[in-house]
PDB file with SEQRES, HELIX, SHEET and CRYST1 records, atoms N, CA, C and O in Angstrom:
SEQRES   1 A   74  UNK UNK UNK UNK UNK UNK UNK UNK UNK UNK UNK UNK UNK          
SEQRES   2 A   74  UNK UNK UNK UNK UNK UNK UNK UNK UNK UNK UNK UNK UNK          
SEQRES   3 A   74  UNK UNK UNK UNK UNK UNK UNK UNK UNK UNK UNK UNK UNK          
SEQRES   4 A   74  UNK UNK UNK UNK UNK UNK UNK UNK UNK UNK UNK UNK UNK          
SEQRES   5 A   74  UNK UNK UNK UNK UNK UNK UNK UNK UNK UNK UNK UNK UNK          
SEQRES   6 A   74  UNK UNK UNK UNK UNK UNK UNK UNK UNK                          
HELIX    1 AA1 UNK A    7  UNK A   17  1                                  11    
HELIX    2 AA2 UNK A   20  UNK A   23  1                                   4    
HELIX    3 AA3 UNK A   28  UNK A   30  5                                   3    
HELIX    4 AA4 UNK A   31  UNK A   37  1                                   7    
HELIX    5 AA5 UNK A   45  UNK A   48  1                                   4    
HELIX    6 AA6 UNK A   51  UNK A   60  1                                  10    
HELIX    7 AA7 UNK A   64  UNK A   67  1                                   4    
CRYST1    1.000    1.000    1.000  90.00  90.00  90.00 P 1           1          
ATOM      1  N   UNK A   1       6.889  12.298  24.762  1.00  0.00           N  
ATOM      2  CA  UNK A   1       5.513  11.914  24.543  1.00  0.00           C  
ATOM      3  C   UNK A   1       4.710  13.180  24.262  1.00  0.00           C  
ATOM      4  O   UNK A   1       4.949  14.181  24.938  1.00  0.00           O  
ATOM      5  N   UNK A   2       3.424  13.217  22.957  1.00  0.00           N  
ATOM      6  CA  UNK A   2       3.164  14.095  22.771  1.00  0.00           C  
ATOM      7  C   UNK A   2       2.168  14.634  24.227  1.00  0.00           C  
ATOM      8  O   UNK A   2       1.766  13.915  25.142  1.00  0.00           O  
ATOM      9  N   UNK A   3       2.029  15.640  24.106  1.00  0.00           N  
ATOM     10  CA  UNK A   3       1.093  16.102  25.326  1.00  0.00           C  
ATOM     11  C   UNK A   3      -0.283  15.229  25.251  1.00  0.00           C  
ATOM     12  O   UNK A   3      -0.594  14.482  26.179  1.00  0.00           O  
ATOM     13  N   UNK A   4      -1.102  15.378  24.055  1.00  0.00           N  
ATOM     14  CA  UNK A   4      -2.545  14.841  23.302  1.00  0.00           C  
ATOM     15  C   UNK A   4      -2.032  13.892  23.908  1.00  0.00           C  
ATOM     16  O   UNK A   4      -0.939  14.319  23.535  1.00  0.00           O  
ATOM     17  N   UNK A   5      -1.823  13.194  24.367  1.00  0.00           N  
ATOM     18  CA  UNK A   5      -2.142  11.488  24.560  1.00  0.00           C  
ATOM     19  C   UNK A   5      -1.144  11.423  25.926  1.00  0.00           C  
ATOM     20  O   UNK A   5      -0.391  10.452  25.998  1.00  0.00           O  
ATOM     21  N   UNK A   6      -1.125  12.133  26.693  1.00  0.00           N  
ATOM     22  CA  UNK A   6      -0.601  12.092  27.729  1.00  0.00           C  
ATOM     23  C   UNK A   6      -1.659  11.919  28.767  1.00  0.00           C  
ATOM     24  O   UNK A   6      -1.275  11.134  29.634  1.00  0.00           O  
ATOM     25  N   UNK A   7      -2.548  12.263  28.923  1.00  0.00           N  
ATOM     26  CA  UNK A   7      -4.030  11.818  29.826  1.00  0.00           C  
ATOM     27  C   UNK A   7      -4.526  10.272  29.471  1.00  0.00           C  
ATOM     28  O   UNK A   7      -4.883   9.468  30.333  1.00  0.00           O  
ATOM     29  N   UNK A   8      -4.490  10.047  28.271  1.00  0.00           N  
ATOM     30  CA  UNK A   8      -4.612   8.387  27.601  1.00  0.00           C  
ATOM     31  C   UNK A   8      -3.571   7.681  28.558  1.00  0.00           C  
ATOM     32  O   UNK A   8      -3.748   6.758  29.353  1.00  0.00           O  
ATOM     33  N   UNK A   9      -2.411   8.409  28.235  1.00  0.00           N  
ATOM     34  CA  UNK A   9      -1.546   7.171  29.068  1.00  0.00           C  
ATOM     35  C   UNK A   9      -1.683   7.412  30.572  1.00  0.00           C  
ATOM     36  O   UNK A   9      -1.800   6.378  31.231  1.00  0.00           O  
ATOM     37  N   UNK A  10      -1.690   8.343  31.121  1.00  0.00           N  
ATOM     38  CA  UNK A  10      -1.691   8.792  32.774  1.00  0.00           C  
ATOM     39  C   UNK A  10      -3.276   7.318  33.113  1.00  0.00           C  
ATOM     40  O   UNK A  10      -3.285   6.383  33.913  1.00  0.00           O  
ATOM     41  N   UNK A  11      -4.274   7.731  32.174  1.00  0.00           N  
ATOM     42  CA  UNK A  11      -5.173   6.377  32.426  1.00  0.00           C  
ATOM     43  C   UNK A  11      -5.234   5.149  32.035  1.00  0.00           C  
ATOM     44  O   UNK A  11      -6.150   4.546  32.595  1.00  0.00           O  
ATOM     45  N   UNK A  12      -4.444   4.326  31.068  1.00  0.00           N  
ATOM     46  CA  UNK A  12      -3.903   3.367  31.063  1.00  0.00           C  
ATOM     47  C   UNK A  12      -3.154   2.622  32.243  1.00  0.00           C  
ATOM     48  O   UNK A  12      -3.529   1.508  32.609  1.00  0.00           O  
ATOM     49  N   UNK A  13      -1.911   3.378  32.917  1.00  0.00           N  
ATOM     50  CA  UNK A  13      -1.265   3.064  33.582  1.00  0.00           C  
ATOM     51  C   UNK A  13      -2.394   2.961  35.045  1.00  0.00           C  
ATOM     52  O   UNK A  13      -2.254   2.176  35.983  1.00  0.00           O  
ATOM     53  N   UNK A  14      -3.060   3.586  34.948  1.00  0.00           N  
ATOM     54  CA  UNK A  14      -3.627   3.578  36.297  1.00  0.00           C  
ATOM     55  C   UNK A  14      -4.758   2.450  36.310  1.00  0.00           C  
ATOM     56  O   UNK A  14      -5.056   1.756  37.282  1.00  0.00           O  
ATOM     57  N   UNK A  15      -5.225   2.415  35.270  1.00  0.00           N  
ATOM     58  CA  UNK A  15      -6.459   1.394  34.550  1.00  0.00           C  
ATOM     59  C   UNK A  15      -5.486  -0.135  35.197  1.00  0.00           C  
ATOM     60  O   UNK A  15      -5.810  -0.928  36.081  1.00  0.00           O  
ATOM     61  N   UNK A  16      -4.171  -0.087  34.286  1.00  0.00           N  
ATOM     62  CA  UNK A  16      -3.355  -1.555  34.165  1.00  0.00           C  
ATOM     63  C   UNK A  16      -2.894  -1.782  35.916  1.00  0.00           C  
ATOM     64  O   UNK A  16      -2.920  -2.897  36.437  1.00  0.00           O  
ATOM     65  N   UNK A  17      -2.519  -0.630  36.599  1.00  0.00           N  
ATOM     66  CA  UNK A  17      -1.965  -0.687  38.193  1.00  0.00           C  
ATOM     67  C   UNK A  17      -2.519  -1.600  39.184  1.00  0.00           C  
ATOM     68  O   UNK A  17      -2.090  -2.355  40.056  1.00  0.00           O  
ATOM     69  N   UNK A  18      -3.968  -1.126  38.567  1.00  0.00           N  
ATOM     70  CA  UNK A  18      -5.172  -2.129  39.536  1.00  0.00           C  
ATOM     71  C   UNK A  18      -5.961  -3.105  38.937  1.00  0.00           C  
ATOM     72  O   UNK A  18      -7.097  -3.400  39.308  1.00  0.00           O  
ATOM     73  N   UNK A  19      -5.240  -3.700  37.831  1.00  0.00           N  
ATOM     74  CA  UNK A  19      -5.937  -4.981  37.192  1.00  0.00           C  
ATOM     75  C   UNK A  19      -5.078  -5.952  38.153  1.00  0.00           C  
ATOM     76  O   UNK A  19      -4.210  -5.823  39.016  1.00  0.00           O  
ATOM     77  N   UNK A  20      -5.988  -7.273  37.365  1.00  0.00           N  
ATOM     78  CA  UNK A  20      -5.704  -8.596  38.351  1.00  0.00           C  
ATOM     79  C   UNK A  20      -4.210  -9.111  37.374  1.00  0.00           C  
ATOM     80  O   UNK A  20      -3.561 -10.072  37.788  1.00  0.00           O  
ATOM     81  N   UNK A  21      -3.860  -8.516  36.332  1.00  0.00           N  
ATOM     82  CA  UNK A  21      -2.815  -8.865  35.466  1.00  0.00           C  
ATOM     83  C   UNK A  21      -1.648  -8.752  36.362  1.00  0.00           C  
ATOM     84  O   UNK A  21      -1.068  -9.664  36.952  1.00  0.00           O  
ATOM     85  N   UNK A  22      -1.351  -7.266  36.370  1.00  0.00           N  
ATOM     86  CA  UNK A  22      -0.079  -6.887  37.370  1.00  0.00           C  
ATOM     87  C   UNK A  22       0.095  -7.190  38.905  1.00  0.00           C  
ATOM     88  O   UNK A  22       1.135  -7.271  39.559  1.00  0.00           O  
ATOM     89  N   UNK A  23      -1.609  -7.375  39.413  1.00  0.00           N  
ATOM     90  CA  UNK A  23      -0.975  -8.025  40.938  1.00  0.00           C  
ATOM     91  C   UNK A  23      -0.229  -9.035  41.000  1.00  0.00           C  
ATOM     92  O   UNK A  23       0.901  -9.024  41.489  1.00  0.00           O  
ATOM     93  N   UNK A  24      -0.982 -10.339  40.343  1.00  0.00           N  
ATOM     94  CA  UNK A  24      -0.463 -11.322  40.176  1.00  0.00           C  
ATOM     95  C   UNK A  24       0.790 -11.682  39.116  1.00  0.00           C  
ATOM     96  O   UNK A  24       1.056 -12.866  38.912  1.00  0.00           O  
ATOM     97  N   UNK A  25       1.554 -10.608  38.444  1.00  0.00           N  
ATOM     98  CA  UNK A  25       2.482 -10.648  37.708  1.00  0.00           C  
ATOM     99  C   UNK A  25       3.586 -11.228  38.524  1.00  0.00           C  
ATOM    100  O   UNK A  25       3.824 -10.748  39.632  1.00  0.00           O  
ATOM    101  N   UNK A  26       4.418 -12.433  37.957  1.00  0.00           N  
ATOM    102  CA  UNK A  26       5.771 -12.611  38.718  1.00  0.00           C  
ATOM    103  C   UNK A  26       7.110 -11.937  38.789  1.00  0.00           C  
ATOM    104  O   UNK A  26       8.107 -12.351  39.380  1.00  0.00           O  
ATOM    105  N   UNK A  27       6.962 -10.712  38.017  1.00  0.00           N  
ATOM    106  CA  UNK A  27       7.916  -9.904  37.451  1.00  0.00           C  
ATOM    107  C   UNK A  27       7.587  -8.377  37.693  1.00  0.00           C  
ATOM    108  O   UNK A  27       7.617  -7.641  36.706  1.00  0.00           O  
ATOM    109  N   UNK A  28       7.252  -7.806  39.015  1.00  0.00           N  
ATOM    110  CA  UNK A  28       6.973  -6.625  39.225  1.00  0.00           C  
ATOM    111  C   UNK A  28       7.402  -5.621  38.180  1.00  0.00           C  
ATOM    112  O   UNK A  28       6.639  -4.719  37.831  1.00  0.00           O  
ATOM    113  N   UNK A  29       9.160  -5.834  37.449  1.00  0.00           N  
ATOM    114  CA  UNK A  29       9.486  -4.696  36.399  1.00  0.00           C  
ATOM    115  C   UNK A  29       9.298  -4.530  34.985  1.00  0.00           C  
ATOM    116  O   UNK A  29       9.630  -3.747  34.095  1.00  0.00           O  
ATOM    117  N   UNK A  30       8.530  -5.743  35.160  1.00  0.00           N  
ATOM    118  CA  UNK A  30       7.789  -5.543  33.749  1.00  0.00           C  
ATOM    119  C   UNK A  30       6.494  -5.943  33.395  1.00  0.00           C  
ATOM    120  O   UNK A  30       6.015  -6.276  32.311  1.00  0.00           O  
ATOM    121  N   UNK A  31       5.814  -5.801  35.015  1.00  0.00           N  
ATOM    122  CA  UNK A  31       4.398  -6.327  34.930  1.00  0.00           C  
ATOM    123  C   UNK A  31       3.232  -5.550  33.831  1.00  0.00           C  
ATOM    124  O   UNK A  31       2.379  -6.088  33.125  1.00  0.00           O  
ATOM    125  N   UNK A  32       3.558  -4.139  33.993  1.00  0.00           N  
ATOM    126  CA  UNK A  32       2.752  -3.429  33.370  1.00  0.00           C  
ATOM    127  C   UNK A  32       2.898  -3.404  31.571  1.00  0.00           C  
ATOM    128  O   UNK A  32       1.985  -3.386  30.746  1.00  0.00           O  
ATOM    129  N   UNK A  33       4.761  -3.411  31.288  1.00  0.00           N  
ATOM    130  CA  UNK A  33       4.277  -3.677  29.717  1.00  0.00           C  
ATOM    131  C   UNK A  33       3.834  -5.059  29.572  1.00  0.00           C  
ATOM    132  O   UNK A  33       3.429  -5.110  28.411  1.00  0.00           O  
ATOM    133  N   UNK A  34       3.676  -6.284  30.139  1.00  0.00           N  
ATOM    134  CA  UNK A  34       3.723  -7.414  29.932  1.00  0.00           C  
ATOM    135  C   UNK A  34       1.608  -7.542  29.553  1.00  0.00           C  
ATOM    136  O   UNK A  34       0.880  -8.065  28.709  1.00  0.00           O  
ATOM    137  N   UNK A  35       1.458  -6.708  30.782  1.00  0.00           N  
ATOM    138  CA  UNK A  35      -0.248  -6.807  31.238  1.00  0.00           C  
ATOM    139  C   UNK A  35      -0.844  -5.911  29.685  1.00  0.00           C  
ATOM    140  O   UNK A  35      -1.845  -6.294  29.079  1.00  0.00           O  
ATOM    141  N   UNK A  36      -0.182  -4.955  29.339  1.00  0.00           N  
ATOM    142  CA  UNK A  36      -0.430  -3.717  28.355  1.00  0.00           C  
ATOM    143  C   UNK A  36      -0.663  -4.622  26.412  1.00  0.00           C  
ATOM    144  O   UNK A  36      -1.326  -4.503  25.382  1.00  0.00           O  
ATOM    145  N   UNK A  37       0.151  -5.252  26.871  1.00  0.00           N  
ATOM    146  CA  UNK A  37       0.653  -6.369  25.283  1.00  0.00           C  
ATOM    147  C   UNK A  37      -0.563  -7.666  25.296  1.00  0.00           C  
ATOM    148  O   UNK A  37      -1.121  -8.111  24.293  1.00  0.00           O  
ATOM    149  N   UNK A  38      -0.752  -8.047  26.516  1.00  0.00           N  
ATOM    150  CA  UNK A  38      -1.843  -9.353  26.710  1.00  0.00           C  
ATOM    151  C   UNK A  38      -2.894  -9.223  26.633  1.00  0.00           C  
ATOM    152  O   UNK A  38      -3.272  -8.335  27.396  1.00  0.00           O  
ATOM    153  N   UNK A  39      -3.879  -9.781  25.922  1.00  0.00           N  
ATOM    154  CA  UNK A  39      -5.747  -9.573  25.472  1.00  0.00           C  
ATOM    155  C   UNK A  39      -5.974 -10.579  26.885  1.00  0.00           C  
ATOM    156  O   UNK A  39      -7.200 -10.620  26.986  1.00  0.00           O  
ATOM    157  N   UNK A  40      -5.539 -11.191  27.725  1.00  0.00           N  
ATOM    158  CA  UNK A  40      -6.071 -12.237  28.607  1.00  0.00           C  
ATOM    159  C   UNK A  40      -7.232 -11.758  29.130  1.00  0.00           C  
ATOM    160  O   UNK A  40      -7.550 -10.596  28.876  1.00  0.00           O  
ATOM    161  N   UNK A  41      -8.131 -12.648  30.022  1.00  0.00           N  
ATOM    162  CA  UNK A  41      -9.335 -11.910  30.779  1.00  0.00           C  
ATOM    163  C   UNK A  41      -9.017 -11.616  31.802  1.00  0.00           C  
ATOM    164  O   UNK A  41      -9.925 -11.238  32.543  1.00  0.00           O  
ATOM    165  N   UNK A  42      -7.285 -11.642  32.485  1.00  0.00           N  
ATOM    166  CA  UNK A  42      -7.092 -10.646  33.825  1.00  0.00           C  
ATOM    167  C   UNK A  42      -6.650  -9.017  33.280  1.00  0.00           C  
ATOM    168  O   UNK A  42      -6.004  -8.292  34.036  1.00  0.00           O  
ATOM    169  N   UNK A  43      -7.050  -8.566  31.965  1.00  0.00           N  
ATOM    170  CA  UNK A  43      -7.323  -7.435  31.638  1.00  0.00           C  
ATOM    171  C   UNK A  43      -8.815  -6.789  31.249  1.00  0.00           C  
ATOM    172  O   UNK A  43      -9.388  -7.100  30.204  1.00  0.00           O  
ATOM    173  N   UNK A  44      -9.322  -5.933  32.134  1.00  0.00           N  
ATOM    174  CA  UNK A  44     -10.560  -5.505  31.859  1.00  0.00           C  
ATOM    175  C   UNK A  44     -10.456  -5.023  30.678  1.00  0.00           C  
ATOM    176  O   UNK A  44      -9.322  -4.816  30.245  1.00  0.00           O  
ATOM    177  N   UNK A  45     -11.739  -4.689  29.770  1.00  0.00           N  
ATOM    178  CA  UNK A  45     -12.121  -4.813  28.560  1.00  0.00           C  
ATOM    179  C   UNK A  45     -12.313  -3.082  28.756  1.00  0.00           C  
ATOM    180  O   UNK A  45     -12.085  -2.555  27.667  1.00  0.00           O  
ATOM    181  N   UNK A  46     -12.599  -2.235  29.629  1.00  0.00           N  
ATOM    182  CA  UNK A  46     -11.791  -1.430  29.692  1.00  0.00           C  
ATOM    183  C   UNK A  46     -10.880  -0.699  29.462  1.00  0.00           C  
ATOM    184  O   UNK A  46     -10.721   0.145  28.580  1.00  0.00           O  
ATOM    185  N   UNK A  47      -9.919  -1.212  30.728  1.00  0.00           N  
ATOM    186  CA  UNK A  47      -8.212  -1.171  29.762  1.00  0.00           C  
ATOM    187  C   UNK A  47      -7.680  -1.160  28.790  1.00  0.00           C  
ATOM    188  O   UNK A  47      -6.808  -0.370  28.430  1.00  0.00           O  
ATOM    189  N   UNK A  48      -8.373  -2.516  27.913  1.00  0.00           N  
ATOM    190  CA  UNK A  48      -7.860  -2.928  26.780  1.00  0.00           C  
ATOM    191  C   UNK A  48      -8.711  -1.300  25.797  1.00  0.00           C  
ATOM    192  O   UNK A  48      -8.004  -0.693  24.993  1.00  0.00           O  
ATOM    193  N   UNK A  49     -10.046  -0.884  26.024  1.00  0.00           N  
ATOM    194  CA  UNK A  49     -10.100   0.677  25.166  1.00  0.00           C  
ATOM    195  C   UNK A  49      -9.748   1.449  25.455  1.00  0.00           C  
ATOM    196  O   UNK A  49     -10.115   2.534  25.005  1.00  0.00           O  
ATOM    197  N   UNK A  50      -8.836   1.316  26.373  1.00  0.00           N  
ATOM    198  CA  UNK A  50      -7.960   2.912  26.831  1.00  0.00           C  
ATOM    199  C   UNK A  50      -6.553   2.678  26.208  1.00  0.00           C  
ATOM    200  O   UNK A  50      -5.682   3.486  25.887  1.00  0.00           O  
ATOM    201  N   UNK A  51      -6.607   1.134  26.125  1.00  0.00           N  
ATOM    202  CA  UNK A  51      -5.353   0.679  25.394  1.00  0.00           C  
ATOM    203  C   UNK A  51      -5.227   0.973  24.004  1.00  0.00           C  
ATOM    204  O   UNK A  51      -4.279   1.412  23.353  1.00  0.00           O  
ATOM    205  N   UNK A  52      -6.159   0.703  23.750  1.00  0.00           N  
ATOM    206  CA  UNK A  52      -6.400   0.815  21.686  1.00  0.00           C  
ATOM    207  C   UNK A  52      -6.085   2.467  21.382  1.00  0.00           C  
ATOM    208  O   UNK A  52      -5.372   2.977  20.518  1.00  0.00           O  
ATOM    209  N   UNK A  53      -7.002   3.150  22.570  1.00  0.00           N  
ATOM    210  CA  UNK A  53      -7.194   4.507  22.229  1.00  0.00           C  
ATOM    211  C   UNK A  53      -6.235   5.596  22.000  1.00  0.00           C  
ATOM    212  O   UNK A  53      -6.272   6.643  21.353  1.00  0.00           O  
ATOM    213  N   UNK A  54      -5.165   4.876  22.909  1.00  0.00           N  
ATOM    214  CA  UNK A  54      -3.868   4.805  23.144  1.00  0.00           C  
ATOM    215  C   UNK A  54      -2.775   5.410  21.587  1.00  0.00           C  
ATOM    216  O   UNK A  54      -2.215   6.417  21.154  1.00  0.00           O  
ATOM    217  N   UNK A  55      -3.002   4.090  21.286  1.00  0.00           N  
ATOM    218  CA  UNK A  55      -1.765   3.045  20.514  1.00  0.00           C  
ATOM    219  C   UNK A  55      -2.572   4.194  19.256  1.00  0.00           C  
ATOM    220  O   UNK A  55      -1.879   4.808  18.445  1.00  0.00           O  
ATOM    221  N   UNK A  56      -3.927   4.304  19.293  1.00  0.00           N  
ATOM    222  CA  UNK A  56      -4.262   5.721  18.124  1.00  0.00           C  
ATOM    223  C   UNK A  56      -3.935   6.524  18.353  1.00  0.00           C  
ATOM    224  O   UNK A  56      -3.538   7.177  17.388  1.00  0.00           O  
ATOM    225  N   UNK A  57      -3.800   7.178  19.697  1.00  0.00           N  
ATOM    226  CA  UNK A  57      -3.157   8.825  19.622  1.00  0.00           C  
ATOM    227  C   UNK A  57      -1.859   8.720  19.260  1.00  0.00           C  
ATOM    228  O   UNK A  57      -1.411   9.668  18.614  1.00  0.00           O  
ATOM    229  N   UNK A  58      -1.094   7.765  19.519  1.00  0.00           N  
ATOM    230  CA  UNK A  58      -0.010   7.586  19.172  1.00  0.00           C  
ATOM    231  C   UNK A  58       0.693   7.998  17.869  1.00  0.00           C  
ATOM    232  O   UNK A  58       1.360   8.971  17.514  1.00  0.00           O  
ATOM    233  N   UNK A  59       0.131   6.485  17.118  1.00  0.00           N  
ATOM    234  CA  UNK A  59       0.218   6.392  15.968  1.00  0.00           C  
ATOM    235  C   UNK A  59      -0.223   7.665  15.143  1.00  0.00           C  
ATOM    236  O   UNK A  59       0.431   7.991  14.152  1.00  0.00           O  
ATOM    237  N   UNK A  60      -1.549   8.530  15.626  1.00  0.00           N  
ATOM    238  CA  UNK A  60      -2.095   9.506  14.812  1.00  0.00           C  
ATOM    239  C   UNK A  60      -0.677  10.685  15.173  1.00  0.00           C  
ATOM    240  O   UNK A  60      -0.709  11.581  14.329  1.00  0.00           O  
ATOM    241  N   UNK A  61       0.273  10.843  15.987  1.00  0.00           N  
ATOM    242  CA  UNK A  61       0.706  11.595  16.612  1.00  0.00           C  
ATOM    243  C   UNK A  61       1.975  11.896  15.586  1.00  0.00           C  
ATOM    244  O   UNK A  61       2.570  12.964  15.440  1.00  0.00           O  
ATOM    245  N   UNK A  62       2.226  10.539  14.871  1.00  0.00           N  
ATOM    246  CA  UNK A  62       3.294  10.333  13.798  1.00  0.00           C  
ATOM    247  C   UNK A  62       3.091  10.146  12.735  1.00  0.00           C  
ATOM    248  O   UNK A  62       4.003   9.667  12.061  1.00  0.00           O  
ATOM    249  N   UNK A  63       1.686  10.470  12.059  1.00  0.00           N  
ATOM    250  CA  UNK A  63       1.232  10.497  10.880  1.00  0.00           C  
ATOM    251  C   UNK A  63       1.605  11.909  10.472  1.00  0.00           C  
ATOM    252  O   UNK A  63       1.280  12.892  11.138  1.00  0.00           O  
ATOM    253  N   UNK A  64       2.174  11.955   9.555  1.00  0.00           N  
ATOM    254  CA  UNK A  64       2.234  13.406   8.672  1.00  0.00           C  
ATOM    255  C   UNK A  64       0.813  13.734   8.241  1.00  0.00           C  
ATOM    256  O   UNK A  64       0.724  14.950   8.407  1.00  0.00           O  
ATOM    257  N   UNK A  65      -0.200  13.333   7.831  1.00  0.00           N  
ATOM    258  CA  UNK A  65      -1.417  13.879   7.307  1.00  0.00           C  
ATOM    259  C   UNK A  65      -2.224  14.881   8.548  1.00  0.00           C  
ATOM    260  O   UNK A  65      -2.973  15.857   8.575  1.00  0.00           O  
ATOM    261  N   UNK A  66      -1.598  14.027   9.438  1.00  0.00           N  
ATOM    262  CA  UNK A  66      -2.404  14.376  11.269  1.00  0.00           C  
ATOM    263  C   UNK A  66      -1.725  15.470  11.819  1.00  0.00           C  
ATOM    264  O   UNK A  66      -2.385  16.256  12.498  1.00  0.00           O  
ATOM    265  N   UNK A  67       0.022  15.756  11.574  1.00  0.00           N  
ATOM    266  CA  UNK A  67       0.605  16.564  12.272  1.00  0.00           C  
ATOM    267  C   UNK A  67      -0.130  17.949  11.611  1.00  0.00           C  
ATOM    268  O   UNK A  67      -0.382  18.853  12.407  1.00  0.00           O  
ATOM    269  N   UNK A  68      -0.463  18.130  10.257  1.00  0.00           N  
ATOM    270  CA  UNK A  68      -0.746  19.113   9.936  1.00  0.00           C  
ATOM    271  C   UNK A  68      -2.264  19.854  10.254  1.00  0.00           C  
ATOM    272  O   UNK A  68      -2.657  21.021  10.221  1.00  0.00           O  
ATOM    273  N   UNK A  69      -2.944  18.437  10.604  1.00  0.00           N  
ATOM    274  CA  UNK A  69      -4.106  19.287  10.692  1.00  0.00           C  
ATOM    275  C   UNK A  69      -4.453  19.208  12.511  1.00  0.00           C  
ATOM    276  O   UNK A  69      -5.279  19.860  13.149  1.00  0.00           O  
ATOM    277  N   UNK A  70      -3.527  18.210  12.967  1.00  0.00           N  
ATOM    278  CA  UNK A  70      -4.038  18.129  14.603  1.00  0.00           C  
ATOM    279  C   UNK A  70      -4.651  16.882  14.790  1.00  0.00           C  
ATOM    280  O   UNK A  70      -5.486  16.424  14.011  1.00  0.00           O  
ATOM    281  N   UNK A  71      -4.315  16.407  15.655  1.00  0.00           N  
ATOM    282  CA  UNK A  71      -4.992  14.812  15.897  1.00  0.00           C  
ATOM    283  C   UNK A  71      -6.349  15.305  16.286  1.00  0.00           C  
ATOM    284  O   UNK A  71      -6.448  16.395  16.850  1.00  0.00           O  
ATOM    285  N   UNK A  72      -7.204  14.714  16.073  1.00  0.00           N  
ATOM    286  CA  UNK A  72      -8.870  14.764  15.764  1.00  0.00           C  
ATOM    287  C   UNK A  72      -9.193  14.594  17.212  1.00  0.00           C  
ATOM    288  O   UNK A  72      -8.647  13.672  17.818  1.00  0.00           O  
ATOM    289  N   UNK A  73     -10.258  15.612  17.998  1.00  0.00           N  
ATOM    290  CA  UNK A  73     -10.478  15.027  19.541  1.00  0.00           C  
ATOM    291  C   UNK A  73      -9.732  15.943  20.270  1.00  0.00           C  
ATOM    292  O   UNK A  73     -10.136  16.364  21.353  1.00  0.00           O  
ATOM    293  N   UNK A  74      -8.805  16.248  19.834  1.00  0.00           N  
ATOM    294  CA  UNK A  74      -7.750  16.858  21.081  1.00  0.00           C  
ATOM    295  C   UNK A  74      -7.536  18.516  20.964  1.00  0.00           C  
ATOM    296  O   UNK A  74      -6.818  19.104  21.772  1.00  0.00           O  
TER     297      UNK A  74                                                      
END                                                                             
């Protein structure tokens, strides 16, 4: 994982830990990708922009146009 988007995810996971998604998940080992993939309203709206913000550092992380100049922000 690139470093740049390693604080995104350290707060995602912590964002998704204490939603009402994963308490109530019936599947503790896959509560969190399950909660991460779902728009439901036991995901704060929140989450879901730490989620998006995410899935951009990401994606910007594997763009060739981006590797050269640096993901934007970081």
């Amino acid at each position: 994982m690139g470093k740049s988007c390693k604080g995104l995810f350290d707060e995602l996971v912590r964002c998704l830990s204490n939603s009402d998604c994963v308490k109530n998940h019936p599947d503790r080992k896959t509560a969190l990708k399950d909660c991460a993939k779902s728009n439901g309203s036991d995901v704060s709206d929140y989450c879901k922009g730490v989620r998006d913000s995410y899935y951009k550092c990401r994606r910007a992380a594997f763009d060739m146009r981006k590797r050269i100049s640096g993901v934007p922000g970081y």
